[in-house]
Every structure is written in C-alpha cells, then in structure tokens.
N, C-alpha and C positions, 0 to 999 in steps of 0.2 A: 350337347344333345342336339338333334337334328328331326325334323319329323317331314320326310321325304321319303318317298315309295324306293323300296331296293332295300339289300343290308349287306354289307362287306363279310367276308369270311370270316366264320367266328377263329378266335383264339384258343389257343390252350389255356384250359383252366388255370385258375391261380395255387400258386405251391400247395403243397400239402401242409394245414396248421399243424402247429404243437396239439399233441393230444393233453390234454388239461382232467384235472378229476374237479375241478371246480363245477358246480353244477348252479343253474338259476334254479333256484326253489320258492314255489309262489307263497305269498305269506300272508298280512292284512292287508296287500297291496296287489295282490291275484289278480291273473286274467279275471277272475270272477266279479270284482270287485273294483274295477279302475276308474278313476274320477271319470265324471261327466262332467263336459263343460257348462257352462251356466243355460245357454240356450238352448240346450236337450234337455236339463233339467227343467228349465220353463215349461216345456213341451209338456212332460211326462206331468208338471203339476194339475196345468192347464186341464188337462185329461180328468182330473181329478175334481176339480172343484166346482164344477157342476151340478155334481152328486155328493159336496161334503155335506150340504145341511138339506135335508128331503123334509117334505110338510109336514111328518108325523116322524120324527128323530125314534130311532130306539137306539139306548146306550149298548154303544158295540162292546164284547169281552174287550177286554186289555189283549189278550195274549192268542184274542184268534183275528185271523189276515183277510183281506177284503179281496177279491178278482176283480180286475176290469176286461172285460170282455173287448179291446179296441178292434172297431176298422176304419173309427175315424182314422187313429193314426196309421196301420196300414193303408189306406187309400192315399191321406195326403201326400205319404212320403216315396211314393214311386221315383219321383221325377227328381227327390232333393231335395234340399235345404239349404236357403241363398244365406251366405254368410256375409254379405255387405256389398261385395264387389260387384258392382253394376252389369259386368262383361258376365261374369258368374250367373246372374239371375239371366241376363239373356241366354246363356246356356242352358241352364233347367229348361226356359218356356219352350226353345225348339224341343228339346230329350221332349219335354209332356208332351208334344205336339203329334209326335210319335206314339204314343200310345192309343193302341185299338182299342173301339167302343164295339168291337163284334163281340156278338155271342161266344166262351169259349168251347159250348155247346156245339159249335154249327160244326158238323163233318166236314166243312171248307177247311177247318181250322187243322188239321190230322195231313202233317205233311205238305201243308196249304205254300203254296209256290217256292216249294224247299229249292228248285232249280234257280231262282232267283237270288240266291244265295253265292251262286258260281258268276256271277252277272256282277256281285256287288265285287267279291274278292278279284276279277279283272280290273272294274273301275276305281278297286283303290289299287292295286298293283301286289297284291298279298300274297301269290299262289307260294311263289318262290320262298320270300320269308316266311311263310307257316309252314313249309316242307323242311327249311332248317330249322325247326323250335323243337328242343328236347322238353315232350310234351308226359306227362302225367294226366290220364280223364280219367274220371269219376261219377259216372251216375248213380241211381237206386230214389227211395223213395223218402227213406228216413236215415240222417246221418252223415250225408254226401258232402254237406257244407264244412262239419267237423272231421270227415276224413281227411279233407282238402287240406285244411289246415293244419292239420294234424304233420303230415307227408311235406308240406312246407315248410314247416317250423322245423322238420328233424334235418330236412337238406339243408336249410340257410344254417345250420348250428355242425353241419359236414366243411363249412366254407362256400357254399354254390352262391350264387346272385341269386334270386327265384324271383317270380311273377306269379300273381294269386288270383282266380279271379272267381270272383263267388256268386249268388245270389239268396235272397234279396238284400239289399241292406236296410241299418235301422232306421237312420237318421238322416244320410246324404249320401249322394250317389259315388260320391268318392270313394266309400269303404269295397264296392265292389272289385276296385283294383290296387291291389300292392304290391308295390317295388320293394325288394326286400325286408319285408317285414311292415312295412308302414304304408298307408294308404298314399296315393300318389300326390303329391301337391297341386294346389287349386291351379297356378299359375303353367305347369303342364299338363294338365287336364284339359285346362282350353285350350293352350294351343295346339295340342292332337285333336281337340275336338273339332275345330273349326277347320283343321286341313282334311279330316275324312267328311263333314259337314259339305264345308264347300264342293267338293271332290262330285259328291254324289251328290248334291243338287243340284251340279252342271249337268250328270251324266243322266238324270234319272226325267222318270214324265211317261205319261203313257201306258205302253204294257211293261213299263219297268219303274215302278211307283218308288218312295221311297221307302230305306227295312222300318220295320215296324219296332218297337221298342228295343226289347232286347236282341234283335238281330243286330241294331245297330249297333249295340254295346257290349258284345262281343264280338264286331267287327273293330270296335275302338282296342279294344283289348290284346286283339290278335295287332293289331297294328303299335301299340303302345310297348308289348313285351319282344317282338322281332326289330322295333326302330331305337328304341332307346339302348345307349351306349355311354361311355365314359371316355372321357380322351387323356390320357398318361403323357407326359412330355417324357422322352428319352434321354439316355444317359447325359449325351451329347449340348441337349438345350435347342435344337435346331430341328426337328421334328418331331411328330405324332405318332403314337401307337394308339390305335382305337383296339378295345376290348369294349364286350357288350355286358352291360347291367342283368341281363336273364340268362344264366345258365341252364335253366329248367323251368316250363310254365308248368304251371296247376293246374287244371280246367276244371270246373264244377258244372256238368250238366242242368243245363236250365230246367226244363221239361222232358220226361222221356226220354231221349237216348237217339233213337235214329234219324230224326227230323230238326233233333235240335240245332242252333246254330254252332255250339263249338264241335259240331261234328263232321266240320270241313275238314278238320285237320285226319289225314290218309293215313300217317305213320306213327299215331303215340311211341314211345317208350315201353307201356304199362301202360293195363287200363286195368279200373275196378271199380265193383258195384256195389253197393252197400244195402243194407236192410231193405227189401220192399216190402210195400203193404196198398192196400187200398187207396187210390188221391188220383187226384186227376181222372177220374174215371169218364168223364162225358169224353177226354181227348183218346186216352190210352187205351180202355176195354173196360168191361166190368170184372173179368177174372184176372187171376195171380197169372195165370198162364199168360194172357194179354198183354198184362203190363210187364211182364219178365220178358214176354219178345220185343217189346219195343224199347224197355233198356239196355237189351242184347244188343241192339241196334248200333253198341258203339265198338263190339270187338272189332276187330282187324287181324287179318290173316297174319298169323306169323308172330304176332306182339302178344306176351303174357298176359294172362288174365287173372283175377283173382274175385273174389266173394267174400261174404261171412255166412254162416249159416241159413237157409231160408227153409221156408214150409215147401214140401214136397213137389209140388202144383207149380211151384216157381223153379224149385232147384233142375227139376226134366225140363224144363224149357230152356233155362240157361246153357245146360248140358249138351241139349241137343244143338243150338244156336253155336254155341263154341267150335262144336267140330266139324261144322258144316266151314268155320273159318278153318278148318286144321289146327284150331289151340286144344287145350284141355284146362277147363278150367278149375282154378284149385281153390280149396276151401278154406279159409284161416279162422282158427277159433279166435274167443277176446281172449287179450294181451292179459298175461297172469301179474297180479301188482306188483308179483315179488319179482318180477324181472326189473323193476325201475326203483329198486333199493332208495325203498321207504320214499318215494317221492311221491307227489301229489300229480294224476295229470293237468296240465290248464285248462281245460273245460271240466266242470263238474256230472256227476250223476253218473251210475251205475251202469247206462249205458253204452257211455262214452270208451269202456275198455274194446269193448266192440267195434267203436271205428278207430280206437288207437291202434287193433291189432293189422286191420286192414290197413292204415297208412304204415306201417312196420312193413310189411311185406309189399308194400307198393313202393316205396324211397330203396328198400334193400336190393330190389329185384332192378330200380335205377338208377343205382350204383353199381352193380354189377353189371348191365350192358352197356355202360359208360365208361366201364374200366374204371372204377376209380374207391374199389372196395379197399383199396390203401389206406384211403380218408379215416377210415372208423379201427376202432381198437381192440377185436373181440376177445372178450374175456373167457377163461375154463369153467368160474362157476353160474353159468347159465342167467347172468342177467345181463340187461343190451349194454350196446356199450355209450360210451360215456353223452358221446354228443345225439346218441338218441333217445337218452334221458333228460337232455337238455329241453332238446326240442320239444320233447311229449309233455314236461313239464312248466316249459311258458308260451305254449301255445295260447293263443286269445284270440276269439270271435263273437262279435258283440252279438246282442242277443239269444245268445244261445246260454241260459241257465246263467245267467248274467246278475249279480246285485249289483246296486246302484243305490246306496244311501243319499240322503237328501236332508241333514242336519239344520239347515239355517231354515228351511221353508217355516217353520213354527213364527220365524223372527219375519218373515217377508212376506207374510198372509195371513190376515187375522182369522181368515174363516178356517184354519188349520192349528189346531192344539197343541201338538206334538210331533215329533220327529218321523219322517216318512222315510221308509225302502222301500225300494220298488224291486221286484222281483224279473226279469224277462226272461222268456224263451220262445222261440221262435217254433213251437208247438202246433202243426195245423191238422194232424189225424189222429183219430182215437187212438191207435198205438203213442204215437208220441205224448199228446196228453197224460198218459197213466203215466209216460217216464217224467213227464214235466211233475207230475202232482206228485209222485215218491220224491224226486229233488226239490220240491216246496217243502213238503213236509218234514224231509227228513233234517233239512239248515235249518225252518225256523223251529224246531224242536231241539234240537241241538242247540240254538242260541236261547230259548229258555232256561235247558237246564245248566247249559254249559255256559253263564256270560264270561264274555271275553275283555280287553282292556277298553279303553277309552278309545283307541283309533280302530278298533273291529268296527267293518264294514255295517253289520248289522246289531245294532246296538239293545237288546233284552227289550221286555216284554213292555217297556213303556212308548218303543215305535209303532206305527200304525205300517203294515207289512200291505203292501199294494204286489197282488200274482197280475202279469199284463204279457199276456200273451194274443196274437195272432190269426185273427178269422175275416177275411177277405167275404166280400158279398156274394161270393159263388159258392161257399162253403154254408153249411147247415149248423149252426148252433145245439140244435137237438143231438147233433149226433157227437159234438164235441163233449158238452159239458156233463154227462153223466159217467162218463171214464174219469174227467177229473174231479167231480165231488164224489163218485162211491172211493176212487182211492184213497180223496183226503181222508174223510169219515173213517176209513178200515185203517187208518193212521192213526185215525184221536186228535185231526186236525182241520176238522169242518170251518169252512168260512162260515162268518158273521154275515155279510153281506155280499151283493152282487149288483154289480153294475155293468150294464150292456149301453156302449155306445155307440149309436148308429152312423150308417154313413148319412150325408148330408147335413 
C-alpha cells in the first residue's frame, strides 16, 4: 500500500468467478441485527439511563417501546469515536476542528467557495486519479445511503474490489469508508489522513483556508479509493505486479448534488437519484422543484441516469435537467421480491425495495459499460441473477433500521431490570419517519406474537424496545414526531414513553 499522489494504470480486472447458486442468506445474525461491540453499546446505554428512573415512575406496558429522541448522540459523533490509540484521537481532534460553527442558514452556505474545491484536488494532486475512478454517484433526499450500498454489495458479490463512501456515520468516522466490504483499518485511515492533512496545511492559509468537514473527507476518500493498491509477486519471484483494491467507487452525495464535494468527479459510470422529499430546505429551496434542480446537479453529459418514481413537481425538473445534459432519464420501479427467490434484502423495511430496485439498475447499467456483463448469470424465469441476490441480501448499513440487542445490561446496571433492544434508523424527515415507524411496528409486533429462539436478535415482550433515531439541532422536533407516533398508534403500537435528549 502506498499513499503518494499519482496511480499507475489500472489492470484488467480479475478472471471471471465460478457462477455458484450458493447464496448468503441473512438469518438471526442479519445485517439487521449484528453484534455491537462493547463500547457502542456503552454508548447507547449511557443514552438511556438518565431517564430510566424519573421522579414520578409510571409502570411502562411490558410490551409497548420507549423513543429516544438523540442529538446528544448525533452531535457527539461527528468527528468519531477514539478507540484507544493516542494517534487516533489526535486524528478525530483535527477532523473536529474542521467542523463549521456557521449558520447552515446563511445563503454563504449555497455553493459557498465550491471553486475551492479545485484548489484542494491540485494541492493534494487528485485531478488525474479521480478521472480514472470507475465511479457510481448517488444523490436524492431519502434512501441514497441504502442505494449506495445496496450497488456495492451486488458488484463486490460480481467479483469487483469496491470503495464505499457514505454519510453520516453512527459510531466512528471509519464506517464512512469501505474497502471491500469493510470499514477501512484504523492504522490506514491515519496514514492517508495525515499525508492529505499535512499536504494541505502546508498549502492552505489565507484566501485558501482549510475544507471544512466533509469536504475534507471526501477529499480523503477520493484519495483513499484512487491510491490504495495491492501488490501480487509474479510467477517468477523476482517482481511486482500492482493491481488496485477499487475496481469501482460508490459516491453517496453529501448534501444536494451540485455543490457537493463528491461532485468533482466529471465522468461517473452511472449516476442516480433516489427518493426526494423536503430537508435541507434553508440550503436547497423550499419547493420539490428546487431541490430536484440541485440534486440534478450531478448528471453529466453523456453518463446514464436513472430515478425511482417522484411527485410530479420533482419528476419535470429532473426531466428537464437531464436533457439539457443530452441524457434521458429513466424511471425504475421497486425491485419485485419475487425476483430474489424468496430471499430476504439486508436492510429491512418496505421501503427499502425501492432503493434495491435503483441499485439493480445502477450496478447493471455498470456492468455493461464496463464490458463485463459476462460476470453475472441471467436466468429465463425472470428473477436476478445469482450474485445479485447475494449482494441485495447481505447488504448492511448500520443505522439504518438496525437492532441491536443488549442482553447482559440487566447484569451490568442496576438501574436497568430487563433486557434492552435498541432499535436505529437513521430517520431525519417526516417521509422517512412514517417508514421508520411501520419498521418499528411492524418487527416488534411480529416479535410479540411470533417469538423466536433464544439467539433472535430481539428477544419477546419481556425486553424493554428502545426506537433511537436521528434529529440534529437544525431540524424541528414538531415536525418529526407526529408522522412517527400517528403511524405507531394507526399500528396498535403507541409508545409508553418518550424521552428527548438535548444537545449539551
């Protein structure tokens, strides 16, 4: 591995696998469902015990679940989670350091020194390597995260190397980047960090300050997926073949689409936009139309486009944007279940067929201008083929419709009776909420009537069900939580209580 400006000519891909009908199929060990290590579950207790004993106790049901409203822990975890290593926390305290205290209010904010952006990719030396990155973008409003991974999951199960690169994450800032399938190692996270760190605080001062949070990291990103490589010793014993780690990067649009920062890269593959809806409204516009032009923001002349269905007001805005590039953008409905012969997807909830169908025709469309529609096996009777059931079925993105059992807290805190799940998703607009609340409602009703064995994730009606989802101090409370209690309620699945934890 090498983390120096430049990148050697990519290779030809690796052979073509055996096509296999063996499939991963998620079980009581699901993306949905994957251990948490000790100190997230700290975390998530920690959240909790505050509010387990209130001055005037009323005995909650058994069998109905409590909300936590967090921005403690969205606030704290911008910047990470120091895992020990000394070098590691000094990493976090610069990333924090990087983070604006401006208004996202201020009209500064809307495109605000996007040219600055072409400034940083000279001074770390990127232009060249992100013009050769077989790129995959993804904007929209709701979904984008799980497209991403979605489109990921089915290339790395074609045989590709992939790079992931998402936002926000839950717990530590690593999750935002994966090397084939797994978050990137602590011990190369810093050293890419510190060579575009250093890089740019030699080069930067003045009218060239340094990128603000996420510009920088998705300038790590672009730098992390174009420089990392693998090195093969030769038949011979006597030299090197270098082949790179990223066959294909991901992009997940941070914000909006055309000011974003993974929107340096000129030539995606494939681009697509997933669900919009109202958010970010002080950056983006207050109408569907506003915000559909500025997630249009990321076509490109020439490179396929795709959607899922939107409300009208959005769909003419896309349409028009599109062939102002010369594309035509096309519509894909959600993925029918019976194409993925009886399998489960790895993210849960109803709306998730929706961004399955969009990463289907986003991995398909690059595969075919990759040339390498070889890869895959298609079948006559109309379900996908094998390694794109794979991938749709162990996909996993944490926080997204996520359990997380917590069985020993009863034994490791007295002010805790019983057995705690906790519920996540990464839920932040009233659209999304009402899907968040049908996927609450509809597992832990299911796990009432239906209990499962002794290692099921969520364990019958004698756990106490923590919903912890996602509200950031720029967002309104009022506007979130009556989409997700009228849905519980019109479920038969009213919480017991609520707890709202502030920042500070």
């Amino acid at each position: 591995m090498r983390a120096s400006g430049g990148a050697r000519p990519r290779p030809a891909p690796p052979p073509k696998p055996t096509t296999t009908r063996k499939l991963l199929v998620p079980t009581t060990t699901s993306s949905s469902a994957l251990a948490m290590p000790p100190l997230r579950l700290a975390c998530l207790r920690r959240l909790l015990l505050p509010f387990h004993s209130p001055p005037h106790p009323v005995a909650p049901s058994p069998v109905r679940p409590s909300i936590l409203l967090s921005r403690a822990m969205a606030g704290a975890t911008q910047a990470g989670v120091a895992t020990g290593s000394a070098e590691y926390e000094e990493v976090l305290r610069c990333l924090s350091s990087l983070i604006t205290q401006k208004v996202r209010a201020d009209t500064g904010n809307r495109g605000n020194q996007w040219e600055l952006m072409h400034k940083y990719l000279q001074i770390l030396e990127l232009e060249e390597p992100i013009a050769r990155l077989k790129v995959v973008h993804v904007a929209g409003t709701k979904g984008k995260g799980s497209t991403c991974t979605f489109a990921e999951s089915i290339l790395r199960s074609c045989g590709f190397r992939t790079g992931l690169f998402t936002s926000p994450h839950l717990m530590d800032v690593r999750e935002r980047f994966r090397l084939d399938g797994l978050d990137i190692a602590e011990e190369k996270f810093v050293r890419y960090f510190w060579w575009c760190w250093n890089k740019l605080k030699a080069k930067t001062g003045g009218d060239i300050p340094m990128p603000a949070y996420f510009r920088f990291l998705a300038l790590l990103a672009f730098k992390i997926f174009s420089d990392e490589q693998i090195c093969h010793m030769s038949s011979n014993w006597n030299c090197e073949r270098i082949s790179y780690l990223v066959d294909v990067a991901v992009l997940e649009v941070g914000l909006g689409g055309k000011y974003d920062a993974t929107n340096v890269v000129k030539a995606p593959v494939v681009c697509g936009i997933s669900s919009l809806g109202y958010d970010h409204m002080e950056i983006l516009g207050n109408t569907l139309g506003e915000i559909a032009g500025e997630k249009a923001g990321i076509l490109k002349k020439g490179v396929p486009a795709y959607t899922v269905p939107q409300p009208e007001e959005a769909m003419s805005v896309l349409k028009q944007r599109a062939s102002e590039f010369g594309v035509s953008i096309r519509i894909v409905p959600p993925l029918d279940p019976q194409q993925l012969e009886d399998q489960p997807l790895g993210l849960h909830g109803e709306h998730q067929y929706m961004n399955a169908g969009l990463a289907v025709a986003l991995a398909n469309t690059w595969l075919e201008r990759q040339g390498h529609l070889d890869r895959i096996h298609l079948k006559d009777h109309g379900t996908l083929p094998d390694q794109f059931i794979k991938g749709l079925s162990s996909a996993c993105l944490q926080g997204r419709a996520q359990i997380v059992p917590d069985p020993h807290a009863k034994s490791q805190y007295k002010d805790i009776n019983c057995p705690l799940v906790f519920y996540l998703d990464g839920a932040h607009s009233p659209e999304s909420m009402e899907m968040c609340a049908r996927w609450f409602s509809h597992v832990t009703k299911k796990d009432q009537t239906q209990p499962g064995p002794l290692e099921q994730p969520h364990s019958g009606s004698n756990s106490k069900k923590i919903l912890l989802f996602n509200c950031m101090s720029v967002r309104d409370p009022q506007r979130l939580l009556p989409c997700l209690l009228d849905t519980c309620a019109k479920n038969d699945n009213l919480p017991s209580k609520f707890l709202n934890v502030l920042n500070g």
